[in-house]
C-alpha positions in Angstrom: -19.2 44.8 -13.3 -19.4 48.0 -11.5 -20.3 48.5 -7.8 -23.2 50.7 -8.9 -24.5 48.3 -11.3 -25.8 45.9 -8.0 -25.3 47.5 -5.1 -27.5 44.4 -3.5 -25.1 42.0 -4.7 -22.1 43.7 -3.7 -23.5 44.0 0.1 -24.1 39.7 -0.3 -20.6 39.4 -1.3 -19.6 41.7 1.5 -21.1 39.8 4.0 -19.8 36.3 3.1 -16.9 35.0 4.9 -13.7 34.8 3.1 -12.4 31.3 1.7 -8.6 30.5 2.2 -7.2 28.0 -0.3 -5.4 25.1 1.7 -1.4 25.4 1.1 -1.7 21.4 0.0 -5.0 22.3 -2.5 -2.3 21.6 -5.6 -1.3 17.8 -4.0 -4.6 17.0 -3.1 -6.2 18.0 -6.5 -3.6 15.8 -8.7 -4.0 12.7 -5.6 -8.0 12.3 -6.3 -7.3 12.9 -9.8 -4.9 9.7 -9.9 -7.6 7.9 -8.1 -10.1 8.5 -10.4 -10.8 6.0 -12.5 -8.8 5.0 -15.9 -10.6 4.6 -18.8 -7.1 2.9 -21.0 -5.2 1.8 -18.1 -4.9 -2.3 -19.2 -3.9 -0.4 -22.5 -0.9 1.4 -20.4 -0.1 -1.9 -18.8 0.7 -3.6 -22.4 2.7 -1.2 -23.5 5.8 -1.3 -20.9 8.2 -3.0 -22.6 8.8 -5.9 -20.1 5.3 -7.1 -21.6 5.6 -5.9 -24.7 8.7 -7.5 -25.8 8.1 -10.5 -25.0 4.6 -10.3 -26.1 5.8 -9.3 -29.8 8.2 -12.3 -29.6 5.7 -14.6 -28.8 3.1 -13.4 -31.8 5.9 -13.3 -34.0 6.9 -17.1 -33.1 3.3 -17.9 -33.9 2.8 -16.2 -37.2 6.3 -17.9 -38.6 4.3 -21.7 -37.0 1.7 -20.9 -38.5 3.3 -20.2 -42.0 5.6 -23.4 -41.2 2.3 -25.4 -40.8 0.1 -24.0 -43.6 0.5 -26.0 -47.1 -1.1 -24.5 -50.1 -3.5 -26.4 -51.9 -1.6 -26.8 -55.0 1.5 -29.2 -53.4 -1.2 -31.8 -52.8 -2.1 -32.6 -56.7 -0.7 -34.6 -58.1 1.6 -34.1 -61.5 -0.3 -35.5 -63.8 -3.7 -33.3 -62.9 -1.8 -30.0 -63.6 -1.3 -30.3 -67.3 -2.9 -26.7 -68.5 -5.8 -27.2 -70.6 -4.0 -25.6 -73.7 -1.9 -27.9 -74.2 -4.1 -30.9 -73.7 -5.8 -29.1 -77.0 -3.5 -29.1 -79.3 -3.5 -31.5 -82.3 -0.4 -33.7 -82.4 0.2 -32.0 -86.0 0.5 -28.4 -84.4 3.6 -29.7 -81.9 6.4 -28.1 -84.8 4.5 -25.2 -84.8 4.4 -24.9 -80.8 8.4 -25.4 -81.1 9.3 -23.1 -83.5 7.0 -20.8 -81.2 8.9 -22.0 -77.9 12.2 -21.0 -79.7 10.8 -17.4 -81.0 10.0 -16.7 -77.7 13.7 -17.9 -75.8 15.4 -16.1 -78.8 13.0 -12.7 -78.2 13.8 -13.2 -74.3 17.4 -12.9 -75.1 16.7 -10.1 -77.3 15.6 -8.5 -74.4 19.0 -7.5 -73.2 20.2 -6.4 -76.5 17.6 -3.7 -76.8 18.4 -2.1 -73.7 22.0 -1.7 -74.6 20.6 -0.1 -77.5 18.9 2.4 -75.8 21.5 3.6 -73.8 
């Protein structure tokens, strides 16, 4: 802006008195700014390690109790109440046939290994 542009404004600013920054302005700026409220300060409190540590060893000590603690409903039944439903079905004439199955299947497991070497 040029002198010329305002000269009314110019004459205001002419008149005012001038202001003198305080040689401490920098310290006492970043003092009220520390005193100002924090809005995540309990959240920088946790995270020091002397609390955090311990804190982590204490949640990890109650995930492995709680693991320790916690049975799965399947240990409680009893054996004779897990028979699969297949083989309650079958005929007592189909059993050779469920063998000779049983045996294809260990020899193709075997098999398994073989085919691989193949490959190679």
């Amino acid at each position: 802006m040029k002198r010329e542009d305002d000269q009314q404004l110019w004459d205001l600013l002419g008149r005012t008195r001038p202001v003198e920054v305080s040689p401490f302005f920098a310290r006492n700026a970043v003092r009220r700014i520390r005193e100002s409220p924090q809005h995540f300060g309990w959240l920088r409190g946790w995270l020091r390690p002397r609390v955090l540590v311990p804190a982590t060893g204490l949640a990890m000590a109650v995930i492995a109790v709680l693991l320790a603690v916690h049975r799965p409903a399947t240990l409680w039944v009893t054996p004779a109440d897990d028979t699969p439903d297949v083989i309650a079905a079958i005929d007592p004439q189909d059993y050779d046939v469920v063998a000779d199955l049983d045996e294809l299947m260990a020899a193709d497991e075997s098999n398994l290994w073989d085919d691989d070497a193949q490959t190679l």
